[in-house]
C-alpha positions in Angstrom: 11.8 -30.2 -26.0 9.6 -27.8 -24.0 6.0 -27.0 -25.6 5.8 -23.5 -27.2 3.0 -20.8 -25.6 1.2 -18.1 -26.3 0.6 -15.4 -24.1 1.5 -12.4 -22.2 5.6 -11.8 -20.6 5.2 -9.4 -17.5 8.0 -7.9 -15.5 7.7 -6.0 -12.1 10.7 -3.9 -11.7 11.4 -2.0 -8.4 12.7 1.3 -9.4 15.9 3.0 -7.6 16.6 -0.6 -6.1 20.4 -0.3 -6.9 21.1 2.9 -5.6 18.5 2.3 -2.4 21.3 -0.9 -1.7 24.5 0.8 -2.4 23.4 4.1 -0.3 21.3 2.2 2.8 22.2 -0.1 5.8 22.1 -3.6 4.6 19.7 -4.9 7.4 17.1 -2.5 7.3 17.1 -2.1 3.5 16.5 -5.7 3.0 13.5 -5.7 5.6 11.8 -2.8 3.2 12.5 -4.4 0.0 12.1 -8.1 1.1 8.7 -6.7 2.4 7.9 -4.6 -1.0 8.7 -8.0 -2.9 6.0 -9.9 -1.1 3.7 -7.6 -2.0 4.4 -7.8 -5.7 4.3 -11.8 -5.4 1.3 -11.5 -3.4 -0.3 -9.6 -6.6 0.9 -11.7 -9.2 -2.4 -13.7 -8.7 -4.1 -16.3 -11.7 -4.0 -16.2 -14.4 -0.3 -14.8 -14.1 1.8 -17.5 -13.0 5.2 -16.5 -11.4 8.1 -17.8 -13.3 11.0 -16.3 -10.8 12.4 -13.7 -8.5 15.4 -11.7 -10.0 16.7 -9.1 -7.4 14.6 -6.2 -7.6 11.9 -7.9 -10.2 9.3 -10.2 -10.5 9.1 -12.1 -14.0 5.4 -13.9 -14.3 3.4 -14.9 -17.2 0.2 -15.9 -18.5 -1.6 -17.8 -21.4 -3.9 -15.9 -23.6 -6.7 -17.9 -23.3 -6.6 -17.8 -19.3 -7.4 -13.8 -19.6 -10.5 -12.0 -20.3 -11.0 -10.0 -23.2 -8.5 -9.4 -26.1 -8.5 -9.9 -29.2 -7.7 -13.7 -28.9 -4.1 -13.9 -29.8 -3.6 -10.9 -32.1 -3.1 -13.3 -35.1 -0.4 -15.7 -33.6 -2.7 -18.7 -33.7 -5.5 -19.3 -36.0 -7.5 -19.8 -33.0 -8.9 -17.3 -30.8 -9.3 -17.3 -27.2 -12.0 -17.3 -25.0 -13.5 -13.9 -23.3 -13.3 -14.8 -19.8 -15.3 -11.8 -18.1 -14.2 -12.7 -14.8 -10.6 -12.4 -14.7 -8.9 -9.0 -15.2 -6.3 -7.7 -18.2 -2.9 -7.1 -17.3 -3.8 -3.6 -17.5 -5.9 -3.8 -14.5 -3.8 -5.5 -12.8 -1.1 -3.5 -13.1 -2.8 -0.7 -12.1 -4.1 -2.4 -8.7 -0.6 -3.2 -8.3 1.4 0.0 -8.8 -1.7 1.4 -6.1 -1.1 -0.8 -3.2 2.2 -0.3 -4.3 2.4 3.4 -3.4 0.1 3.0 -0.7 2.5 0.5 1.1 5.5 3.0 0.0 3.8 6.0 1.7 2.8 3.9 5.1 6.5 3.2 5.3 7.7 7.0 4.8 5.0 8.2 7.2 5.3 5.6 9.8 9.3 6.3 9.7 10.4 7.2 13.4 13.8 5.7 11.9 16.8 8.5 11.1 19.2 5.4 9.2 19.6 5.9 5.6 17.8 2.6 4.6 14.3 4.2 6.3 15.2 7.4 4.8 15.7 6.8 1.1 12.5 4.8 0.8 10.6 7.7 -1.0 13.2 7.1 -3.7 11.8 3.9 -4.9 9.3 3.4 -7.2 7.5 0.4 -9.8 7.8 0.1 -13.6 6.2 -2.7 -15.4 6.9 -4.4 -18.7 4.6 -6.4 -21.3 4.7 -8.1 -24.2 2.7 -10.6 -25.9 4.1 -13.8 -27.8 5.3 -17.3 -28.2 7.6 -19.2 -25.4 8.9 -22.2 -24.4 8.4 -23.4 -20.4 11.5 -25.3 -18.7 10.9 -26.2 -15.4 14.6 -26.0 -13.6 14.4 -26.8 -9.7 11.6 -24.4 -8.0 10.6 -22.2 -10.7 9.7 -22.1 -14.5 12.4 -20.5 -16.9 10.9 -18.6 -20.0 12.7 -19.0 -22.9 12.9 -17.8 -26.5 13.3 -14.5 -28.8 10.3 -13.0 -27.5 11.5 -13.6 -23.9 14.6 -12.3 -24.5 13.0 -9.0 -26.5 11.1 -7.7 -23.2 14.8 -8.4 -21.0 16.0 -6.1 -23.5 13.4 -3.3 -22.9 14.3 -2.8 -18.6 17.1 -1.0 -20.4 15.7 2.1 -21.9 15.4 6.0 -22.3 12.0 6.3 -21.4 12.3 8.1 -17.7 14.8 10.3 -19.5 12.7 11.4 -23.0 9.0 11.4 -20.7 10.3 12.1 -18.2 8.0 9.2 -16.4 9.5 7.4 -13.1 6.9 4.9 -12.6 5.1 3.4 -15.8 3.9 0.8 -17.8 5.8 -0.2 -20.9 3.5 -2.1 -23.5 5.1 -3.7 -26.7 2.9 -3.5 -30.0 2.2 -6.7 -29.9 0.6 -6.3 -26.0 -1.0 -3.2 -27.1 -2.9 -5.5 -29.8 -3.8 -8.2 -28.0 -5.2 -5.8 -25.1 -8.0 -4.4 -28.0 -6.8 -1.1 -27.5 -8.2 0.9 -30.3 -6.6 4.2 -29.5 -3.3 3.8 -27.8 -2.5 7.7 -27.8 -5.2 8.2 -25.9 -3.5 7.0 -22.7 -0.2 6.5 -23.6 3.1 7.8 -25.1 4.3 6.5 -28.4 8.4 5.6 -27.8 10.6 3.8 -29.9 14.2 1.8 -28.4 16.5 0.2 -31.0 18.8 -2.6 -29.8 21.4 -4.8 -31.4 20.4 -7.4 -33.7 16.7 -6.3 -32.5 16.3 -2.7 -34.7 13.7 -0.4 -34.2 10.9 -1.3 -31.5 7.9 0.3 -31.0 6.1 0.3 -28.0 3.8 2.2 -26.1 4.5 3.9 -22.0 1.0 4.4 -19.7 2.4 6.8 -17.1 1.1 5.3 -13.9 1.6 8.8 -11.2 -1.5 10.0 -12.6 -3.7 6.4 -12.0 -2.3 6.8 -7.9 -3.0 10.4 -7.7 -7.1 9.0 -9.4 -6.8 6.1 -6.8 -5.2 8.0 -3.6 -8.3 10.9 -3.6 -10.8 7.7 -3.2 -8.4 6.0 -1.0 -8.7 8.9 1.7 -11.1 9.0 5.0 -13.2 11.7 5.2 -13.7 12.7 8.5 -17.0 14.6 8.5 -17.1 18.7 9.4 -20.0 18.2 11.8 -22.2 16.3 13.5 -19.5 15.6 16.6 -20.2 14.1 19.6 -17.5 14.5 21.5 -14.1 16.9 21.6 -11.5 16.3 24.2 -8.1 18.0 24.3 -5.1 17.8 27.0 -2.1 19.8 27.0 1.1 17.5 27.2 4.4 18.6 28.4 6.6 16.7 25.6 7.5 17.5 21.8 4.7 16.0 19.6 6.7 13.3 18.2 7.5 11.9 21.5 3.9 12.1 22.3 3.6 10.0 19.1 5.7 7.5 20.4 3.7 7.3 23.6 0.6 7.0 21.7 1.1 4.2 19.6 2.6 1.9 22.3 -0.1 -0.3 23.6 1.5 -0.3 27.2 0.4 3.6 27.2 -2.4 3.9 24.9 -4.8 1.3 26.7 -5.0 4.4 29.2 -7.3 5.9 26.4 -9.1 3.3 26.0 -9.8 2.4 29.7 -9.3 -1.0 28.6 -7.5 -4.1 31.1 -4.7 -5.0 28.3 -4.0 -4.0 24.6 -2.4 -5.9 22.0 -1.3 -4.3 18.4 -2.1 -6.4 15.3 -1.4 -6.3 11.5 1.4 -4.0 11.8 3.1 -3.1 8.1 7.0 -3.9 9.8 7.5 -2.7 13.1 5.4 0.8 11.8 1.3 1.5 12.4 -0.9 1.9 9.0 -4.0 1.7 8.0 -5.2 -1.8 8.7 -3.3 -2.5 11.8 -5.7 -3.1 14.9 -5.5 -2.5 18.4 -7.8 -5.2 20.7 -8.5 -3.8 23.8 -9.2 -6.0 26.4 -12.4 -5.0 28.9 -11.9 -8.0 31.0 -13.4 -11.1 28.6 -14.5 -8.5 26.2 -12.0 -7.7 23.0 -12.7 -4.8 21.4 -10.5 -3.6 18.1 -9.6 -0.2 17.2 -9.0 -0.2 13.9 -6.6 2.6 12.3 -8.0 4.0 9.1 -5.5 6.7 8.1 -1.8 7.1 10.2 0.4 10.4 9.7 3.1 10.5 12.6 3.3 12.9 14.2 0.5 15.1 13.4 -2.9 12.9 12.8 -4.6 9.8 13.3 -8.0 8.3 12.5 -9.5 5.5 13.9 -13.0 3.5 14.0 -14.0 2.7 17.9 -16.1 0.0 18.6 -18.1 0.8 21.9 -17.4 -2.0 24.3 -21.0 -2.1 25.9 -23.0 -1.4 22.7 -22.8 -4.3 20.3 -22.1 -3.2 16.6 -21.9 0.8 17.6 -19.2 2.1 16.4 -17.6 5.8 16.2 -14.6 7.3 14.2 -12.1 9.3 16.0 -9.5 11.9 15.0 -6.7 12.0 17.0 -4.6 15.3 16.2 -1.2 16.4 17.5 -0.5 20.4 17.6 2.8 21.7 18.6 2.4 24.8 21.4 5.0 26.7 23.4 4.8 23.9 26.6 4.5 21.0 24.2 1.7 19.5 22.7 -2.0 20.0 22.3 -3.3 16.3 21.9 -7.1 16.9 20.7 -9.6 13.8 20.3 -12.9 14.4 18.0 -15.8 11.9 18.0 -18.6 11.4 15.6 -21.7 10.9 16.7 -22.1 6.7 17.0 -23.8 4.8 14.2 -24.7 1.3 15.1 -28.4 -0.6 15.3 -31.2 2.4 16.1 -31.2 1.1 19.9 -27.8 1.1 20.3 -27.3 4.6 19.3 -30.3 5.6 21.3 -28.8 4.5 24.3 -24.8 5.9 23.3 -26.7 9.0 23.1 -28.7 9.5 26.1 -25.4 8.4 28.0 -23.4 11.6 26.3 -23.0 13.1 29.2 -21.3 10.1 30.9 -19.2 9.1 27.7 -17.3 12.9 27.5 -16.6 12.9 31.2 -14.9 9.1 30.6 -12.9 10.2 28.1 -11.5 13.1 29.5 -10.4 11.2 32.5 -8.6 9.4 30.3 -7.0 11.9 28.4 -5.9 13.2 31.8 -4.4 9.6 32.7 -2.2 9.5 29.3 -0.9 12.7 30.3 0.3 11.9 33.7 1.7 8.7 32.2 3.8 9.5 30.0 5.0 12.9 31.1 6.0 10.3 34.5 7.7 8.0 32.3 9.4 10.5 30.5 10.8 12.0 33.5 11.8 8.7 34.8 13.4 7.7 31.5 15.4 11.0 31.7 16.7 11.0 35.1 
């Protein structure tokens, strides 16, 4: 007989993932959600424990007195449970979740050079979440650990409801009474909707819906570079004779874009798929010396931003817009350069070489041009 726990039930559900299969290319549908899936797993970090994997959802767990705050086990046991300040609520973590989430969702949309359906219809998915506090039995089948019991079965029964349709919420965070109580939340209404489902054999449930569009919209503001409105050092522009998202194309391949760089070899690392975003690195090889580009923000075809690290200045650094402006011959590729930050010598000396530095870079703005407009015409002919 398996022991019975208390705790908190959590479910991940990916939102559209039916209707994402059923109207998508197999392969390429199953590299995007296979990919989105890691990154729930990947979240699900201690004091949850994952119990399985069911399609387009992520069951986990976690006993009460593992988590910090709460109000011990909101009168299930006669003993209460330890505050551990150091690990987070479910409520935090489901808000770190659902972020990087919708972060890795919009990478995907934005890097998409892709015209199939799968690549298409990714703006169509979305996250929900589901919690519950309560007793459960553990039965360890094969690979994974099988939650059993009433309460179990009570939080199945909630992915099957009218909240999207009555709040009109897509993405959100469903809360049962009892999770609400545990969590110390003294005014639910506050940040929440009050909802009610009935079910067979179950009645009337109450629970409580956090809609979770307004905690990315908080998160995304923070989460975006801002390239400064002055103090440049350098702007370089080149007129290209090809449409801006082939110039795109051009740009991100490291075969081309180690002309900008003046650099021996390039290699491209931490890419999210086969796409750029924010994270992925280019090393750029100056004979011995690697030197990483690092992409900070990545919106094919229009804008780029990166941070440079100078390859004969140690720790001086620069961040780089790269923009992309459609004209009547083409595109208007433009470069602008902050001034360098770095160790007070450094920047000294990046500075008295200005002169030197703009006259490199266009050069090599003027290479990528010839390069690619040759290859293009090659590739044509």
């Amino acid at each position: 007989m398996s022991k019975t726990h208390t705790g908190y039930l959590l479910i991940a559900d990916i939102t559209g993932y039916t209707r994402y299969l059923s109207e998508s290319e197999l392969e390429h549908a199953q590299e995007t959600l296979t990919a989105l899936l890691e990154l729930l797993v990947d979240h699900t970090q201690p004091p949850l424990v994952i119990s399985r994997l069911a399609g387009d959802a992520v069951i986990s767990y976690g006993l009460a007195e593992d988590f910090a705050g709460g109000a011990g086990t909101a009168g299930l046991t006669s003993t209460p449970a330890p505050k551990l300040t150091a690990v987070p609520l479910p409520t935090r973590i489901i808000e770190d979740t659902y972020v990087t989430f919708r972060a890795a969702l919009d990478r995907l949309v934005l890097n998409n050079n892709c015209g199939c359906n799968a690549c298409t219809n990714i703006a169509g998915l979305d996250l929900k979440f589901f919690v519950h506090f309560g007793s459960f039995g553990i039965q360890r089948i094969k690979d994974h650990d099988e939650l059993v019991g009433s309460e179990v079965n009570l939080l199945h029964r909630l992915l099957k409801n009218t909240v999207t349709e009555t709040t009109g919420y897509r993405a959100y965070a469903l809360y049962t009474d009892p999770a609400v109580l545990q969590l110390e939340i003294a005014d639910p209404a506050a940040g929440m909707t009050e909802h009610h489902e009935t079910y067979e054999h179950l009645g009337d449930t109450h629970v409580w819906v956090q809609d979770l569009e307004p905690v990315w919209e908080a998160r995304r503001e923070a989460m975006i570079v801002r390239f400064p409105t002055e103090g440049f050092w350098g702007r370089f522009t080149v007129d290209i004779d090809l449409p801006p998202e082939v110039v795109w194309d051009y740009f991100v391949r490291p075969e081309f874009r180690l002309a900008l760089q003046g650099s021996d070899k390039m290699v491209l690392r931490n890419r999210a798929g086969e796409r750029i975003a924010p994270g992925s690195v280019y090393q750029c090889y100056h004979g011995d010396k690697v030197v990483p580009v690092t992409v900070l923000e990545s919106h094919p075809p229009k804008r780029m931003i990166v941070r440079e690290l100078s390859p004969m200045l140690q720790h001086v650094s620069t961040l780089s817009e790269f923009r992309f402006e459609p004209i009547k011959t083409g595109t208007r590729m433009t470069k602008i350069s902050t001034l360098p930050t770095g160790p007070f010598f450094g920047v000294l000396i990046a500075r008295l070489t200005t002169s030197g530095f703009v006259s490199f870079i266009q050069g090599t703005f003027e290479k990528f041009k010839a390069d690619i407009e040759a290859d293009y015409r090659e590739r044509k002919i």
